[in-house]
Residue frames as qw, qx, qy, qz and C-alpha x, y, z in Angstrom:
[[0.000, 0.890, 0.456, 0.000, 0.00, 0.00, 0.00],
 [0.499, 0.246, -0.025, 0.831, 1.34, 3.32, -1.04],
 [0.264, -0.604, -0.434, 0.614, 1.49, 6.32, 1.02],
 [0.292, 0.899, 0.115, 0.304, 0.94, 9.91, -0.28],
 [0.627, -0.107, -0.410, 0.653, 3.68, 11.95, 0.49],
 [0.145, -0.799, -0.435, 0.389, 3.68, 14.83, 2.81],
 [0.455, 0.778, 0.221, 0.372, 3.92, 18.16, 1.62],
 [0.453, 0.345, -0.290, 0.770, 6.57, 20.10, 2.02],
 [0.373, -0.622, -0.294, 0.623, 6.88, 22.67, 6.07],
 [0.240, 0.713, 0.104, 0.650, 6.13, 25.63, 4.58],
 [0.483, -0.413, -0.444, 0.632, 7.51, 28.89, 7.34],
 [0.099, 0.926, 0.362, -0.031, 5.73, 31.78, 7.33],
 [0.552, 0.476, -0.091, 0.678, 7.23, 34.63, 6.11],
 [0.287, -0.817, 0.258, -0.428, 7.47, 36.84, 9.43],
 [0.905, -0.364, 0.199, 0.098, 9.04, 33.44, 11.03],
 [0.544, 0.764, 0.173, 0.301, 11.00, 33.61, 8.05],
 [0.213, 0.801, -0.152, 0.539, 12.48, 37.14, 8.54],
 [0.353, -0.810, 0.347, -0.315, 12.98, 36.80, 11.87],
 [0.944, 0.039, 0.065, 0.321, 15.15, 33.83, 11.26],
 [0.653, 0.519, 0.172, 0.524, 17.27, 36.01, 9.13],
 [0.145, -0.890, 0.097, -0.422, 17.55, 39.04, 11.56],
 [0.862, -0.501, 0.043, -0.070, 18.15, 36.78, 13.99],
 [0.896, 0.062, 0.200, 0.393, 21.19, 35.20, 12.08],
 [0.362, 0.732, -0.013, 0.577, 22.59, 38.70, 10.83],
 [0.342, -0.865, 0.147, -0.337, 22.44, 39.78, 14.65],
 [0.188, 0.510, -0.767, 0.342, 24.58, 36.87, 16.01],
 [0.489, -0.429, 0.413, -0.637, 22.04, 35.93, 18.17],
 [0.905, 0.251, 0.156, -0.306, 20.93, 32.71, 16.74],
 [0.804, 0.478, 0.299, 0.188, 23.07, 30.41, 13.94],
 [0.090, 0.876, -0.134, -0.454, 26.04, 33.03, 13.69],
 [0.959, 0.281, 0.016, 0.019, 28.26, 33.21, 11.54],
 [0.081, -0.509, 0.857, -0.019, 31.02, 31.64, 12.81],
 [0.619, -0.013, 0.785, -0.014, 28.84, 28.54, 12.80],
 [0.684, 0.707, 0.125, -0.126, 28.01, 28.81, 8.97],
 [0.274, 0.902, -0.325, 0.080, 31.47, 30.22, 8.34],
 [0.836, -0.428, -0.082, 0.332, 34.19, 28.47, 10.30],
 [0.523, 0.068, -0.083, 0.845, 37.00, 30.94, 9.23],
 [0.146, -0.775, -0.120, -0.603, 34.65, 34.07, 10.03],
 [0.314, 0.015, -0.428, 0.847, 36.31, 36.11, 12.65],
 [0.157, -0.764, -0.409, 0.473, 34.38, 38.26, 15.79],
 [0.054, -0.420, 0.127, 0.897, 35.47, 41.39, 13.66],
 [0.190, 0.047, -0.446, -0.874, 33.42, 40.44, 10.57],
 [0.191, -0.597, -0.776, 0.066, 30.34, 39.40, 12.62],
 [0.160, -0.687, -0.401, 0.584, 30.57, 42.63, 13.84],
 [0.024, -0.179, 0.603, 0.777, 30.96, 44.24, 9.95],
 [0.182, -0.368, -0.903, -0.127, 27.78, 42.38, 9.51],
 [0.122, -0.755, -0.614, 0.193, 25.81, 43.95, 12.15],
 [0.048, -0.328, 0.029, 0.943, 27.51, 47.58, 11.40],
 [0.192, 0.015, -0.552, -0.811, 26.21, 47.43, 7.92],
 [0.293, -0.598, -0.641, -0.382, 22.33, 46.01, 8.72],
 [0.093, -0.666, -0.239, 0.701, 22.37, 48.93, 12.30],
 [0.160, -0.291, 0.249, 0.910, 22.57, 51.15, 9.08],
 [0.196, -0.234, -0.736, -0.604, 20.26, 49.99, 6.72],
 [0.300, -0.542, -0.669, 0.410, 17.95, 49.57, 9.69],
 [0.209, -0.505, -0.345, 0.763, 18.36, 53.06, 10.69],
 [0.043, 0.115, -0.324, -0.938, 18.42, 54.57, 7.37],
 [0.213, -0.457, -0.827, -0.249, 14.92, 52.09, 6.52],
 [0.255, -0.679, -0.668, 0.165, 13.15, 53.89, 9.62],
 [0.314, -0.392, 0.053, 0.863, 14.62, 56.91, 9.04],
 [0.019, 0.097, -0.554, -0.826, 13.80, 57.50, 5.73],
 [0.141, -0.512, -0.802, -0.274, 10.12, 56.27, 6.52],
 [0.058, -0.694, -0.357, 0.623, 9.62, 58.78, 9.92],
 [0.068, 0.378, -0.225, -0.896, 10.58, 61.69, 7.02],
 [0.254, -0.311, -0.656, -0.639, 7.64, 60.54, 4.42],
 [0.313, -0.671, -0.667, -0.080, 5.19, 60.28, 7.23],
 [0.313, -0.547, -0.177, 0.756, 6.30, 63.61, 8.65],
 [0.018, 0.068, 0.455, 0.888, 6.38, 64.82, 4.99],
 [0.237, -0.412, -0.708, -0.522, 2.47, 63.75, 4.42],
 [0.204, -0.799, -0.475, 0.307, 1.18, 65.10, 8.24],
 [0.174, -0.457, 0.081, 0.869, 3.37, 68.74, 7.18],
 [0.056, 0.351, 0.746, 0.563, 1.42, 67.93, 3.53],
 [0.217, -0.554, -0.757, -0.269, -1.81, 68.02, 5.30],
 [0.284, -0.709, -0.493, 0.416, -1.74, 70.41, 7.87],
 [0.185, -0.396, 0.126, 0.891, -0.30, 72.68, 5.80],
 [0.006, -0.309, -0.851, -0.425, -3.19, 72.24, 3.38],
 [0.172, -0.690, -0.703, -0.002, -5.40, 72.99, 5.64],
 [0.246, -0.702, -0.115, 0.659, -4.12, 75.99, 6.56],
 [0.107, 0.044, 0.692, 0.712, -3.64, 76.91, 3.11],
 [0.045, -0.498, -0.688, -0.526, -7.14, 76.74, 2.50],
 [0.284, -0.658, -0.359, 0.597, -8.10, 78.74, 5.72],
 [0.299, -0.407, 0.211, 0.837, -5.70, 81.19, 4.55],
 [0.101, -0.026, -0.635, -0.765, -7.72, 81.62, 0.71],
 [0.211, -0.729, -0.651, 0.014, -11.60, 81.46, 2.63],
 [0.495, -0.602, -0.243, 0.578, -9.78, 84.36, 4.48],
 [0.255, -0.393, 0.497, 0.730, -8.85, 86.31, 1.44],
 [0.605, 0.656, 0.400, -0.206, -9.96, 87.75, -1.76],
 [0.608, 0.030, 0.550, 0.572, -8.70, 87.52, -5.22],
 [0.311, 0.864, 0.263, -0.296, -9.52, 90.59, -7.57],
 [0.670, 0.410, 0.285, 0.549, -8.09, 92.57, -10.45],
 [0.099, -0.885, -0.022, 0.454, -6.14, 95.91, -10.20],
 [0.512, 0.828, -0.002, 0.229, -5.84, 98.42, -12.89],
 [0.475, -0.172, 0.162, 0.848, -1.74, 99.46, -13.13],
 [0.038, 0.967, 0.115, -0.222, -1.68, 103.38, -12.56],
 [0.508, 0.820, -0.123, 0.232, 1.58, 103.45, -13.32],
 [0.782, 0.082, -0.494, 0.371, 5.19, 103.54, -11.46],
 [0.400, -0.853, -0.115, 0.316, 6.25, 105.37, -8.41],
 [0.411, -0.671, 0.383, 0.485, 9.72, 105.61, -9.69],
 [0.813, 0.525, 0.013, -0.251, 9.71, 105.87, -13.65],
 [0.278, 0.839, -0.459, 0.093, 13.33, 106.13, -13.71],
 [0.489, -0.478, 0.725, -0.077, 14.28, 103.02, -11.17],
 [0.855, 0.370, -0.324, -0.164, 15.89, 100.45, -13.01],
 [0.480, -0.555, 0.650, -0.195, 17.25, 98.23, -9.93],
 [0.228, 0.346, -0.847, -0.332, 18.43, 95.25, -11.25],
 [0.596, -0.215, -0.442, -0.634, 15.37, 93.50, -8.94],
 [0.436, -0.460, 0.406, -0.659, 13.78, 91.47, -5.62],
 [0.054, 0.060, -0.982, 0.173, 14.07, 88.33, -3.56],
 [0.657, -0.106, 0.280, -0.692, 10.44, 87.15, -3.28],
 [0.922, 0.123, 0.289, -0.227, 10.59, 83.70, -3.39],
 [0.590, 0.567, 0.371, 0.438, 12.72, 83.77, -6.41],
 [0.238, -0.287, 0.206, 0.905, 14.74, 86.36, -8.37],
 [0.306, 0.682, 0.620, 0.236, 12.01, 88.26, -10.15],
 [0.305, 0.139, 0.121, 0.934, 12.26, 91.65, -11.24],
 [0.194, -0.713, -0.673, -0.026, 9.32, 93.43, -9.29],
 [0.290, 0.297, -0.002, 0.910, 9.04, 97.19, -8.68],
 [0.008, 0.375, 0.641, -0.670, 6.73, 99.33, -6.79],
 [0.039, -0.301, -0.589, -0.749, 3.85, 100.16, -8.72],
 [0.340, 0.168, 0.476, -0.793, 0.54, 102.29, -7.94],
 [0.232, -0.131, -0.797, -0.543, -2.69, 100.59, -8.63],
 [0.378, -0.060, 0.210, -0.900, -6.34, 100.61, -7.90],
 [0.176, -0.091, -0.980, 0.015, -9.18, 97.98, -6.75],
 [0.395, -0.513, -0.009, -0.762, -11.74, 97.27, -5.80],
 [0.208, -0.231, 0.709, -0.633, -12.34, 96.22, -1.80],
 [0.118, -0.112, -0.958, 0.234, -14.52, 93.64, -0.51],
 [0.077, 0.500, 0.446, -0.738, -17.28, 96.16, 0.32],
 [0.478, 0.682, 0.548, 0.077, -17.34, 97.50, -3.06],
 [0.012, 0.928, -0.196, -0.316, -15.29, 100.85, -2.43],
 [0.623, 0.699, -0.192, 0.293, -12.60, 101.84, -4.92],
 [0.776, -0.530, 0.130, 0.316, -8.92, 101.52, -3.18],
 [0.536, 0.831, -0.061, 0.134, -6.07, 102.79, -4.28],
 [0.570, -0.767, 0.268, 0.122, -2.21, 101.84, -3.21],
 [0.159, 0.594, -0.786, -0.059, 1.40, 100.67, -3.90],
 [0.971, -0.075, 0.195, 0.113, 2.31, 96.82, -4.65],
 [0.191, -0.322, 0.819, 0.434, 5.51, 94.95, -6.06],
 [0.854, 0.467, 0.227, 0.024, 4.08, 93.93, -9.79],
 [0.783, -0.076, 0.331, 0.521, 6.53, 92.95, -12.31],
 [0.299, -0.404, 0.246, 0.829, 8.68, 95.08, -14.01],
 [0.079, 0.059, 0.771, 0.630, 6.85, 94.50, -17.34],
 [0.263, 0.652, 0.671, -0.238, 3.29, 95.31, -16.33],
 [0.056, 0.274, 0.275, 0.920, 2.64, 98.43, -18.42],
 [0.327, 0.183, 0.328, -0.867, 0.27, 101.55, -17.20],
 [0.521, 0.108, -0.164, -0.830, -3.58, 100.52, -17.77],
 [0.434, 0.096, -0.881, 0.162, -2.49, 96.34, -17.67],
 [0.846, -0.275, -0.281, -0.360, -4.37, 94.02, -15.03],
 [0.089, 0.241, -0.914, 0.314, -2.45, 92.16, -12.26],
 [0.690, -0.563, -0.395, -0.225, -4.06, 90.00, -9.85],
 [0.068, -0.483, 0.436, -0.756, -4.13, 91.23, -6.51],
 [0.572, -0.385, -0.716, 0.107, -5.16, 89.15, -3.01],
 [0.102, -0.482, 0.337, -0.803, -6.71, 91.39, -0.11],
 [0.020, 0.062, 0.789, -0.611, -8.00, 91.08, 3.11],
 [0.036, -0.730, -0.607, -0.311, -11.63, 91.66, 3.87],
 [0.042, -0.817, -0.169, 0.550, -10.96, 95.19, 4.91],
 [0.626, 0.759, 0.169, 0.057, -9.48, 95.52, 1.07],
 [0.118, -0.889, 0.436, 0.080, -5.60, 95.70, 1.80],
 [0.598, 0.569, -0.560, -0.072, -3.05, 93.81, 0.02],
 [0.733, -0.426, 0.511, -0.142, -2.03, 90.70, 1.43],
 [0.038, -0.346, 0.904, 0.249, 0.57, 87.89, 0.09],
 [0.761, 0.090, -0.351, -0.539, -0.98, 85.18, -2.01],
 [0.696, -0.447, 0.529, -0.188, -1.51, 82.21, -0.59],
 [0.107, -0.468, 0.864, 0.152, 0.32, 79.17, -1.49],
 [0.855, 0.153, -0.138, -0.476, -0.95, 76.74, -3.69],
 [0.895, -0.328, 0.267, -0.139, -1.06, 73.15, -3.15],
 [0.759, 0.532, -0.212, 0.310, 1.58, 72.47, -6.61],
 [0.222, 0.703, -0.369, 0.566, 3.85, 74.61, -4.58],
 [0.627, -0.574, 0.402, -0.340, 3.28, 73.47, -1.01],
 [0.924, -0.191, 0.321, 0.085, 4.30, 69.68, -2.43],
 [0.713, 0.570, -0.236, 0.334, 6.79, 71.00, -4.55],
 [0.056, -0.770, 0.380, -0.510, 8.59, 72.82, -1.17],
 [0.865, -0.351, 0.233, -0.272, 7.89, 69.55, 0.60],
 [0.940, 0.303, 0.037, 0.149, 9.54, 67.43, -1.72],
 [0.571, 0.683, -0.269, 0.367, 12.37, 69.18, -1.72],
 [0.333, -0.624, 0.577, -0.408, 12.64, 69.40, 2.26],
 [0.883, -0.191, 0.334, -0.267, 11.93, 65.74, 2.56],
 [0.799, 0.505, -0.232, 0.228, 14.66, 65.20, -0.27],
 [0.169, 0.760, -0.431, 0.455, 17.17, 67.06, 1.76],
 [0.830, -0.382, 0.384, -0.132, 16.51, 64.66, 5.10],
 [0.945, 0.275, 0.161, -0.075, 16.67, 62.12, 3.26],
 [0.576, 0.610, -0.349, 0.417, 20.11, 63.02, 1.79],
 [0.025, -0.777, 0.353, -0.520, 21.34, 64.49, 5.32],
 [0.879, -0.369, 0.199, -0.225, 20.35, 61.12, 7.07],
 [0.934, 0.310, -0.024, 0.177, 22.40, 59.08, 4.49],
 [0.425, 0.551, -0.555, 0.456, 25.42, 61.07, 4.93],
 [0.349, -0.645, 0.441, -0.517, 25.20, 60.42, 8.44],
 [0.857, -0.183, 0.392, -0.278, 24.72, 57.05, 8.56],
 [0.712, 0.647, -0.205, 0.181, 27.31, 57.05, 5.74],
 [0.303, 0.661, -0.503, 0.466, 29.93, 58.68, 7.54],
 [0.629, -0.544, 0.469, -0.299, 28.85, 56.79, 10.85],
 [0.979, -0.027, 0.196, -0.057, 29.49, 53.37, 9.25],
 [0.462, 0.818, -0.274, 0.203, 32.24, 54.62, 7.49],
 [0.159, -0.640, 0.605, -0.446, 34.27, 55.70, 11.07],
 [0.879, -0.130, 0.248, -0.386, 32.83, 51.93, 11.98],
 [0.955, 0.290, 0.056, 0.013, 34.34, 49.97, 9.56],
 [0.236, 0.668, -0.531, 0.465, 37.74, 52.27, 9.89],
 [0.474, -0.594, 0.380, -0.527, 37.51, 50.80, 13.41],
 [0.941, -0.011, 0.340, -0.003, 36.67, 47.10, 13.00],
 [0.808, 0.500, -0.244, 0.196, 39.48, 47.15, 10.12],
 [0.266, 0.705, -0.491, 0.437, 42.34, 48.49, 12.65],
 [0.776, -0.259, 0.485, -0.309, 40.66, 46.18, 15.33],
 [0.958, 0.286, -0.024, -0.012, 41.62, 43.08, 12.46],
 [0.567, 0.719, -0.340, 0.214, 44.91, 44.58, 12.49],
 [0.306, -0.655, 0.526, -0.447, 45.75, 44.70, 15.47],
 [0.811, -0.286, 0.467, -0.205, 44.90, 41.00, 15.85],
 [0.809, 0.549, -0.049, 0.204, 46.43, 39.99, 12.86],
 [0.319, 0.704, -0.525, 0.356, 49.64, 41.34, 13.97],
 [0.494, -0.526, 0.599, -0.346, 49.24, 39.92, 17.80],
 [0.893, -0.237, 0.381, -0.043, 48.49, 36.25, 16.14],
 [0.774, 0.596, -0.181, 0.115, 51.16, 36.47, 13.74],
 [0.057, -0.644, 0.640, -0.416, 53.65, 37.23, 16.48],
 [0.844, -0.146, 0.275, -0.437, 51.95, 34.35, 18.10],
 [0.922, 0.323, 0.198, -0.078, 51.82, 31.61, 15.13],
 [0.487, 0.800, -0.339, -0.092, 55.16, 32.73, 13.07],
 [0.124, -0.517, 0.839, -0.114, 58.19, 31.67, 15.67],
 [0.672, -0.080, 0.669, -0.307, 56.04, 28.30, 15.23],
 [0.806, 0.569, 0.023, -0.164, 55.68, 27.97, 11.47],
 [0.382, 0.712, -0.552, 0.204, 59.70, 29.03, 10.75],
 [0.897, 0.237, -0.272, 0.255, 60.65, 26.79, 13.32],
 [0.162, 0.579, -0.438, 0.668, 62.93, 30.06, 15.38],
 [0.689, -0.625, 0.165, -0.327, 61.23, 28.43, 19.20],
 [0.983, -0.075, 0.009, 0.169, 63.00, 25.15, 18.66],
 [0.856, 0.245, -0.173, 0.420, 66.23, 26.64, 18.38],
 [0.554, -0.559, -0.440, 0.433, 68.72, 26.88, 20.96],
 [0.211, 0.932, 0.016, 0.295, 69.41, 30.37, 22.00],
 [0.736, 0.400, -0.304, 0.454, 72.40, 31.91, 22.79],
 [0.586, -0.575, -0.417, 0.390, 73.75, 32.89, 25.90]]
């Protein structure tokens, strides 16, 4: 009578992984027992290099989920900020200063922006009339858009969302870079460490082992 055979022990994959941590940490199966010529210095090579990866792994995750709560809260505020605000069209009167021809202003950006007088109209309905920065290039009678308050004074535009995840992206790039060199240059000074730790034993068992290979114990010394 034949038997079926059994099917194969399958191990879950979270048993699995924590085999494999296990065995990278030492803790379990190191490897010296896999390895027989693996030395304490490159068990401890081993764990430098997965402490890094580690760190960078949870590192690099805290900064996306920091990115996406700074995403959202700044979002919301964002939109606050543009309920809060009003968006209209002002007529260009013309320059304060026909003659300034500064070369131009940090807002954000190098743009070439000047002080210009121009006129609106206010939340209420009244006609306004003041100074902004519009670009150099507006020309007298021209259109800008203009963001006020609800008392009908000029106020910065808010930030739009393109621009809130483009500024995001680019801080969460920069972590993301500034972690790696750290955890670059920490494993770095690590591995400089374990390598002058090999030397050092490398020279103490060659002093050891040598006078024993050549043969120089066995012979007699001189008085």
């Amino acid at each position: 009578m034949s038997r079926t055979p059994r099917p194969p022990r399958t191990v879950p994959p979270t048993r699995r992984a924590g085999r494999v941590l296990r065995r990278a940490l030492g803790r379990r199966h190191t490897v010296q027992a896999r390895e027989p010529l693996a030395r304490p210095v490159d068990r401890a090579r081993g764990r430098a290099w997965l402490a890094a990866a580690l760190a960078l792994a949870i590192g690099l995750a805290g900064i996306a989920a920091a990115a996406v709560l700074g995403y959202r809260t700044a979002g919301r505020t964002t939109e606050a900020e543009r309920e809060r605000l009003h968006r209209t069209q002002a007529l260009v009167l013309g320059r304060l200063r026909a003659e300034d021809t500064g070369a131009g202003r940090w807002r954000g950006g190098y743009q070439k922006r000047v002080d210009t007088s121009v006129s609106w109209t206010a939340p209420d309905g009244l006609a306004r009339t003041g100074t902004v920065e519009a670009p150099r290039g507006a020309a007298t009678g021209s259109t800008l858009t203009l963001w006020v308050d609800a008392d009908g004074r000029p106020a910065t535009a808010p930030v739009t969302r393109a621009g809130l995840a483009v500024g995001l992206a680019f801080t969460a790039l920069a972590g993301s870079t500034t972690l790696a060199a750290l955890l670059g240059g920490a494993l770095a000074l690590r591995l400089r460490l374990l390598d002058r730790r090999a030397d050092r034993d490398w020279e103490r068992s060659w002093a050891h082992w040598e006078p024993r290979w050549t043969g120089r114990t066995s012979q007699p010394q001189d008085d």
